[in-house]
C-alpha positions as a Markdown table, in Angstrom:
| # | Residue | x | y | z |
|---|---|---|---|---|
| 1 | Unk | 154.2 | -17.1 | 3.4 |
| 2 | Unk | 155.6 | -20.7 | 4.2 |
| 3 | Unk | 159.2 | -20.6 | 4.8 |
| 4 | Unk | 161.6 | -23.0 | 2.5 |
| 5 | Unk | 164.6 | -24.0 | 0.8 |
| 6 | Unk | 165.7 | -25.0 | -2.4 |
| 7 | Unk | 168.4 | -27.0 | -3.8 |
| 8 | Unk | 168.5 | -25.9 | -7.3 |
| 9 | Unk | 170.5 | -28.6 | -8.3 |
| 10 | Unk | 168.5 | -31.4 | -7.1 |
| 11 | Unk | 165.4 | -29.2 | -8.4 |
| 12 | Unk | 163.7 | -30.2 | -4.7 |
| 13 | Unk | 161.8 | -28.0 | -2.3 |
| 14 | Unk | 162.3 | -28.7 | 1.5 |
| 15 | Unk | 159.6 | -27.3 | 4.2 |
| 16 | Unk | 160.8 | -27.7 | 7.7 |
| 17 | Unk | 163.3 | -30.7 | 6.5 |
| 18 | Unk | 160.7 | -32.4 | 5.2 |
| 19 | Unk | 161.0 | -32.8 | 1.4 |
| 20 | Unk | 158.0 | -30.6 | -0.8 |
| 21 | Unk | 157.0 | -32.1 | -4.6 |
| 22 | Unk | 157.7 | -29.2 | -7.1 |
| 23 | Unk | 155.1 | -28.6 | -9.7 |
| 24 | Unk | 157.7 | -30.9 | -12.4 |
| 25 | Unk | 157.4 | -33.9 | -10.1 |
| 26 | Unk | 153.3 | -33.8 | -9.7 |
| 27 | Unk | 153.7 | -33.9 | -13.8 |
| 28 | Unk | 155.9 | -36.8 | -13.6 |
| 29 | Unk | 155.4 | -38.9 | -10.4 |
| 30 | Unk | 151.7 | -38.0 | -10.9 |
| 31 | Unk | 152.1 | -39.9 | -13.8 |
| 32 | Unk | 150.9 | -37.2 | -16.2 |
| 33 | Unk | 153.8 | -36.7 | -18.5 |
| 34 | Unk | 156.6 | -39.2 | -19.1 |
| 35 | Unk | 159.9 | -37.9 | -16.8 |
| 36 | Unk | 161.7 | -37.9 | -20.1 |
| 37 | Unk | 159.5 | -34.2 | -21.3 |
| 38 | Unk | 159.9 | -33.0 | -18.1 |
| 39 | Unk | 163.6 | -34.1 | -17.5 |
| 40 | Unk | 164.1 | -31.6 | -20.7 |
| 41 | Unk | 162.2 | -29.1 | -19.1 |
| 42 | Unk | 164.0 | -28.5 | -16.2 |
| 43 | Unk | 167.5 | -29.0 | -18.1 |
| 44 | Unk | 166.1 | -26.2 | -20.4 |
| 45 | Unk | 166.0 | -24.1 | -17.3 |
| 46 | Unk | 169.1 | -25.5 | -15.9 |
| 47 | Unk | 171.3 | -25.1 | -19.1 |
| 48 | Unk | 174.1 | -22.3 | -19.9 |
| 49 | Unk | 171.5 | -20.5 | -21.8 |
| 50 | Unk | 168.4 | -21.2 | -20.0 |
| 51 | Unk | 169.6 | -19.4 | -16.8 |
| 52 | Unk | 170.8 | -16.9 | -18.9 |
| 53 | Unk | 167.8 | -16.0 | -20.8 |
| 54 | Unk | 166.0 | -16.2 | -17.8 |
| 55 | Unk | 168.3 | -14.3 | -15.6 |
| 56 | Unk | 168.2 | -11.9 | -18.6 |
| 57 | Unk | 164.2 | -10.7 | -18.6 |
| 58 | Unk | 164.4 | -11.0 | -14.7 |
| 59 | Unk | 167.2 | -8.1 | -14.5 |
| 60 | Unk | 165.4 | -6.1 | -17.4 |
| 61 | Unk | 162.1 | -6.1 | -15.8 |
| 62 | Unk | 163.5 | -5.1 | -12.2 |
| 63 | Unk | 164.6 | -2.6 | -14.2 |
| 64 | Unk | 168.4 | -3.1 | -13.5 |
| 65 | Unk | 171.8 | -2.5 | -15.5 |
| 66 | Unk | 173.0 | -5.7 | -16.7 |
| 67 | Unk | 175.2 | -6.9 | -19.8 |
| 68 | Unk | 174.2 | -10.2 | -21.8 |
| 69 | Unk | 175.7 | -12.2 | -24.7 |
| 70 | Unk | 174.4 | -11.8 | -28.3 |
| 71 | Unk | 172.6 | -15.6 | -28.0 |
| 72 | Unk | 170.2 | -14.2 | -25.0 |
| 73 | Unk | 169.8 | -10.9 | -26.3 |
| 74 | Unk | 168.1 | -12.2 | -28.9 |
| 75 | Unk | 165.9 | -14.1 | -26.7 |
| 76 | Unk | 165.3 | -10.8 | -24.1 |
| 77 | Unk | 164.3 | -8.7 | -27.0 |
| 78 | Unk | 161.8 | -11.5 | -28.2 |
| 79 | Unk | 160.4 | -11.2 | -24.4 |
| 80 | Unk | 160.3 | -7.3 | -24.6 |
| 81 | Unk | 158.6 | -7.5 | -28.0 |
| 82 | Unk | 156.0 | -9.9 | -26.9 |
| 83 | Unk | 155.0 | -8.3 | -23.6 |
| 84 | Unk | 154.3 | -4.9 | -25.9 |
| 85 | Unk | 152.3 | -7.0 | -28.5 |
| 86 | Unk | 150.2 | -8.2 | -24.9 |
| 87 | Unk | 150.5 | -4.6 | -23.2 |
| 88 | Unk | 152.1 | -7.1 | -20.4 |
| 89 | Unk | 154.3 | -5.4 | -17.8 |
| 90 | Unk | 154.9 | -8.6 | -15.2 |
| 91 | Unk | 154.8 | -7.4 | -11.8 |
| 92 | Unk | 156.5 | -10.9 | -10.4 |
| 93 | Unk | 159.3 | -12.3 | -11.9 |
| 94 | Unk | 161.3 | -15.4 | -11.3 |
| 95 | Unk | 159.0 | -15.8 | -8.2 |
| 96 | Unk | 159.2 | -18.9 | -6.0 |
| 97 | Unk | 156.8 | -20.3 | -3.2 |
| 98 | Unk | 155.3 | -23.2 | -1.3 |
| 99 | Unk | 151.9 | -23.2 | -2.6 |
| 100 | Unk | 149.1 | -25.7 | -0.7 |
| 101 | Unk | 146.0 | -27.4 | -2.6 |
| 102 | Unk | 143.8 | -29.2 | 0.1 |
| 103 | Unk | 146.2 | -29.1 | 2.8 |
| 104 | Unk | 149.0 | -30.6 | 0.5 |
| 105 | Unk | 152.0 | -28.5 | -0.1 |
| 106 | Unk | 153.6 | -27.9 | -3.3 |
| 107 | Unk | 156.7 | -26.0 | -4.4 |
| 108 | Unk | 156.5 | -23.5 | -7.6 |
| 109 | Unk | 158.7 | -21.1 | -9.4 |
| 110 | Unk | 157.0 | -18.7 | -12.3 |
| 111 | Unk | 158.4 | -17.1 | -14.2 |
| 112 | Unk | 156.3 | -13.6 | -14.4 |
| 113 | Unk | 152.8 | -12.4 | -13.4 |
| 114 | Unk | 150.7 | -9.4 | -14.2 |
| 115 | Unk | 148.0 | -7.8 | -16.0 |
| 116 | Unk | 146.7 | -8.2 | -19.4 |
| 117 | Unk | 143.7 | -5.6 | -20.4 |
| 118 | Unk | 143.1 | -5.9 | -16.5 |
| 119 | Unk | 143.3 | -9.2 | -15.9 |
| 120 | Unk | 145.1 | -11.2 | -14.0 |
| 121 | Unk | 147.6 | -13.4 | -16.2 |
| 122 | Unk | 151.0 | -15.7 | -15.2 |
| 123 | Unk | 153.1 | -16.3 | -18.0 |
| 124 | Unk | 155.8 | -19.0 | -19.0 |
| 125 | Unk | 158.5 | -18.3 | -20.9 |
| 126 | Unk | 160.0 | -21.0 | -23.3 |
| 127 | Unk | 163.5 | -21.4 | -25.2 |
| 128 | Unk | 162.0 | -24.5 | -26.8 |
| 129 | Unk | 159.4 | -26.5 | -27.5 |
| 130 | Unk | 155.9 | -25.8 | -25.9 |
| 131 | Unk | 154.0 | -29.0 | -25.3 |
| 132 | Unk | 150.4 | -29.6 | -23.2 |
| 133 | Unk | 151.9 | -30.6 | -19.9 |
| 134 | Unk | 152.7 | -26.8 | -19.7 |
| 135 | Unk | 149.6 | -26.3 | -19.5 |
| 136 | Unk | 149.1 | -28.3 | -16.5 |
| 137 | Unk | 152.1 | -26.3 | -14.8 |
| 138 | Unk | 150.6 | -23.4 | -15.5 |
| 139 | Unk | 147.5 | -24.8 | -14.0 |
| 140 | Unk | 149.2 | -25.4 | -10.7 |
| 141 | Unk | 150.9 | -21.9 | -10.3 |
| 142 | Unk | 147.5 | -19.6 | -10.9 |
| 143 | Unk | 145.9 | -22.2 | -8.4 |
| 144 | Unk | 149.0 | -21.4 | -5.9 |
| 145 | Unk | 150.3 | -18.0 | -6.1 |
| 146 | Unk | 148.6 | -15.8 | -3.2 |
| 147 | Unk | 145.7 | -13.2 | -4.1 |
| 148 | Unk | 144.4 | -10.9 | -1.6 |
| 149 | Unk | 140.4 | -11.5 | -1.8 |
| 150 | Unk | 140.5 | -15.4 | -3.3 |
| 151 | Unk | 141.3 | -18.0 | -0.8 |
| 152 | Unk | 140.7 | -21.5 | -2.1 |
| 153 | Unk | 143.0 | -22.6 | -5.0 |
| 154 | Unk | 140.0 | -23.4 | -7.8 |
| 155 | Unk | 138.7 | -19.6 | -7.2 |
| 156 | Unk | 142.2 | -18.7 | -8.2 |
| 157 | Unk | 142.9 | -20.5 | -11.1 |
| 158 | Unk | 139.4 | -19.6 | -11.9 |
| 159 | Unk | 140.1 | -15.8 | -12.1 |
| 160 | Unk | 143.6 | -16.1 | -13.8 |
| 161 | Unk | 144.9 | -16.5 | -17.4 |
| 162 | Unk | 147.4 | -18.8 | -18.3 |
| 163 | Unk | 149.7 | -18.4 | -21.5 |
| 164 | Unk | 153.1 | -20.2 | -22.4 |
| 165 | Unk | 155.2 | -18.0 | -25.3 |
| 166 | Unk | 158.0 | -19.8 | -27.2 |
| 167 | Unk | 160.7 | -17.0 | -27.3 |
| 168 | Unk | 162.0 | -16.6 | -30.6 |
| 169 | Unk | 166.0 | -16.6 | -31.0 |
| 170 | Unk | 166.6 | -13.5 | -33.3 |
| 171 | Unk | 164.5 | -11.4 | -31.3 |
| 172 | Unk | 161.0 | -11.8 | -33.1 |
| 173 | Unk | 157.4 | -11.4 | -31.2 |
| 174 | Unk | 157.3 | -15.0 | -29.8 |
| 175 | Unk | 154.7 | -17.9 | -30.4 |
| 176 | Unk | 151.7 | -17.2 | -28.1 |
| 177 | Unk | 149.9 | -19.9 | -26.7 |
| 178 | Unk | 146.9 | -19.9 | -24.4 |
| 179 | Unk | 145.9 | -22.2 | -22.2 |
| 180 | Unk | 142.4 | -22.6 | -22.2 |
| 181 | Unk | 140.8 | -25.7 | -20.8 |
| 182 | Unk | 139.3 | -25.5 | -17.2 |
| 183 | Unk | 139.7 | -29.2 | -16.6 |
| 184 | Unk | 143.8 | -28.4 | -16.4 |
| 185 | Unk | 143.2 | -27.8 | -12.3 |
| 186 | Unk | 141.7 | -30.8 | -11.8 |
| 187 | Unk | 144.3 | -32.7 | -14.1 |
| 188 | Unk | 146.9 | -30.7 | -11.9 |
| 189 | Unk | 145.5 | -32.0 | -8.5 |
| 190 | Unk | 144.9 | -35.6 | -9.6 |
| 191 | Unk | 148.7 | -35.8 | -10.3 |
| 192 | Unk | 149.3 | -33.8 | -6.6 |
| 193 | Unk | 146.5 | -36.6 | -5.3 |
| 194 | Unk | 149.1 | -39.4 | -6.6 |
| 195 | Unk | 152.1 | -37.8 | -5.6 |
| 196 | Unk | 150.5 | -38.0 | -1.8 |
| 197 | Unk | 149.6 | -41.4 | -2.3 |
| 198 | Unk | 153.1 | -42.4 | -3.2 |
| 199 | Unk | 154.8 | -40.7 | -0.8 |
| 200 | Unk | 152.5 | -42.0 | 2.0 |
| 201 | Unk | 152.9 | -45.6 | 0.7 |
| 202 | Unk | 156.5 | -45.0 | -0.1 |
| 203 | Unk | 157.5 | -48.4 | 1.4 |
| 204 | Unk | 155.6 | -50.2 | -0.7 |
| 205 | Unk | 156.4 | -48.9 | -3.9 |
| 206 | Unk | 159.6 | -47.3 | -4.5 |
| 207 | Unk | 160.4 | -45.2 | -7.4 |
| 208 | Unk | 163.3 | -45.5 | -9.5 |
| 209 | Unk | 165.9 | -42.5 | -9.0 |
């Protein structure tokens, strides 16, 4: 496992000092998704209640003692009731890594793995709206997060299920959705391709902060 750091503010990975593009920049500096949907994203995550809710299904899956305000309990009980609906017990949560996709590095954070009816299955877990770029994400953490027998990234996106659930605020089974399209790991790479290319002709063309 590659050793890093992360600045949560700045939302940036570093490997050895030298600075790693997380799976929100290949969306946008790939040019996949206009910065504006993922800029929500990762306020979503970032927000009062986003951490919260997040911290929230963390804690209860680790199976530790924890306390939580009535606005995330509903949210945590929407989790709960959704992972019984999918007989989903996540054995990663919150779990962060450098991931690599022909010798180019990429940071990733998901937010739970396990099995569903025996398969393997990473999840995303939503306070708002679900959109098709989380597809994509999705796309790049089955591709990156380690399996013992399946070395190259397309083998393990290949074997893995992808689903995004909207959690639903007063504690309701949240709305399921299920990524499906194979061409999402290309998509993914094509934006990690571009990201490269940037960064290797940085000089040249300079990105707005």
């Amino acid at each position: 496992m590659t050793d890093f750091s992360f600045d949560e503010e700045l939302h940036r990975y570093t490997v050895a000092g030298q600075d790693v593009p997380s799976c929100s920049r290949i969306l946008s500096s790939g040019g996949l998704v206009d910065f504006r949907f993922v800029g929500q994203d990762i306020l979503e995550r970032k927000s009062e209640l986003g951490r919260e809710v997040h911290k929230a299904c963390r804690l209860y899956f680790q199976e530790k003692n924890f306390t939580c305000d009535d606005a995330v309990r509903g949210y945590l009980n929407s989790c709960i009731e959704t992972c019984r609906k999918l007989n989903f017990t996540p054995r990663l949560t919150e779990h962060q890594q450098i991931a690599s996709v022909n010798g180019m590095q990429y940071g990733m954070q998901l937010d739970a793995e396990g099995l569903i009816q025996d398969e393997e299955t990473v999840v995303e877990w939503k306070i708002g709206e679900v959109l098709p770029h989380h597809e994509i994400q999705l796309a790049g953490y089955a591709a990156g997060l380690y399996h013992p027998r399946l070395e190259t990234p397309l083998g393990r996106f290949r074997t893995r299920k992808r689903i995004v659930v909207k959690l639903d605020e007063n504690g309701k089974i949240g709305k399921i959705h299920r990524a499906l399209d194979k061409t999402d790991f290309d998509t993914f790479v094509s934006g990690l391709y571009t990201v490269y290319w940037k960064k290797k002709h940085q000089q040249f063309y300079r990105e707005e902060p």
